[in-house]
C-alpha positions in Angstrom: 91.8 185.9 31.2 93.9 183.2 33.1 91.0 182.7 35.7 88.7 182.3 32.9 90.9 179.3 31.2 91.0 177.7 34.8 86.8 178.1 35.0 86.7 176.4 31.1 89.1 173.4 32.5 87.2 172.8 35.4 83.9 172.7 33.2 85.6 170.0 31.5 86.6 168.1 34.6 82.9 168.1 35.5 81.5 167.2 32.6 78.8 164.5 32.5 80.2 162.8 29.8 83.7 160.6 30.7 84.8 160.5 27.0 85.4 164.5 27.4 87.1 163.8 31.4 89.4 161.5 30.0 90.9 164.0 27.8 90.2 166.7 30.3 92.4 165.1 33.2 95.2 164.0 30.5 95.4 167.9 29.3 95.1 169.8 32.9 97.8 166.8 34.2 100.3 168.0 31.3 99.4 171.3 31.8 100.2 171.7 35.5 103.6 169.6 34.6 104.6 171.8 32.3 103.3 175.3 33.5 103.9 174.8 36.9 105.1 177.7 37.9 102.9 179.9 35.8 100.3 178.8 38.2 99.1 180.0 41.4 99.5 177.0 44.1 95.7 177.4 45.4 94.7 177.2 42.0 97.1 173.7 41.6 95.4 172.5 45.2 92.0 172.8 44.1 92.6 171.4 40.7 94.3 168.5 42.2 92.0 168.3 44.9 89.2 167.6 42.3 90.7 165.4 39.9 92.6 162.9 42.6 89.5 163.1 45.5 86.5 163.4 42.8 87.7 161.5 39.8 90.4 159.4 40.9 87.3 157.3 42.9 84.7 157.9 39.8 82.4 155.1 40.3 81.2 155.5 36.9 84.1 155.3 34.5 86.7 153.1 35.0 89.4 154.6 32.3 88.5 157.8 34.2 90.5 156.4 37.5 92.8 155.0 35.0 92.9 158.6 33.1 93.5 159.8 37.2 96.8 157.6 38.0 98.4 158.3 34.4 97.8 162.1 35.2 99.5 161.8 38.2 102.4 159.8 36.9 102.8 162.7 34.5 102.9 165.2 37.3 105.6 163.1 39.0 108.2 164.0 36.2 108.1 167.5 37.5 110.1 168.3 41.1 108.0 170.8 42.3 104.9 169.0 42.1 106.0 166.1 44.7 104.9 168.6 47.5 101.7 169.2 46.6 101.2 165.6 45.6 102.4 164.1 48.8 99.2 165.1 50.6 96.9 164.3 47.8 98.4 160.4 46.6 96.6 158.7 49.8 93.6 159.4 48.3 95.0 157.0 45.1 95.6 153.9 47.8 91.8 152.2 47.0 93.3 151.9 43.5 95.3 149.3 43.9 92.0 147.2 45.4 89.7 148.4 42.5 87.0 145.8 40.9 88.5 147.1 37.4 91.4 145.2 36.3 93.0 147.9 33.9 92.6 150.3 37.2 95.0 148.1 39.3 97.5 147.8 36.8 97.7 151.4 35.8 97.8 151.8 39.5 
């Protein structure tokens, strides 16, 4: 049942249309923060993984980086995701160089 709920978030993170990624990445964001430990940690990496390396450099939707950098800031209110996040944040260092405005100060 759990692996099923993971499968239905991904879908989300993949969908074609950024007004449902948006959301998507603000919800999976809070839910690792909160549920972290509920999770397994291959699950987190490849979740992570996706959203920061695939979406955080979405050439497509600006508020979806934006949606990217606010997740993560989310996730740094919670300890035990700084470990996981360490590898994953110098994928984030473009941001600060983006075309989009609202990208660089979210950044």
């Amino acid at each position: 049942m759990l692996q099923r709920q993971f499968d239905v978030l991904a879908g989300l993170l993949r969908d074609q249309d950024p007004r449902v990624r948006i959301p998507a990445v603000t919800g999976v964001c809070k839910m690792l923060s909160v549920f972290w430990e509920s999770i397994p940690l291959e699950t987190i990496k490849e979740i992570l993984g996706f959203v920061v390396g695939t979406l955080g450099v979405d050439a497509s939707s600006a508020p979806v980086r934006v949606a990217v950098i606010n997740g993560v800031n989310t996730l740094f209110d919670n300890p035990l995701a700084h470990t996981v996040l360490k590898p994953v944040l110098p994928l984030l260092a473009n941001c600060v160089h983006d075309t989009n405005a609202r990208v660089r100060l979210a950044f």
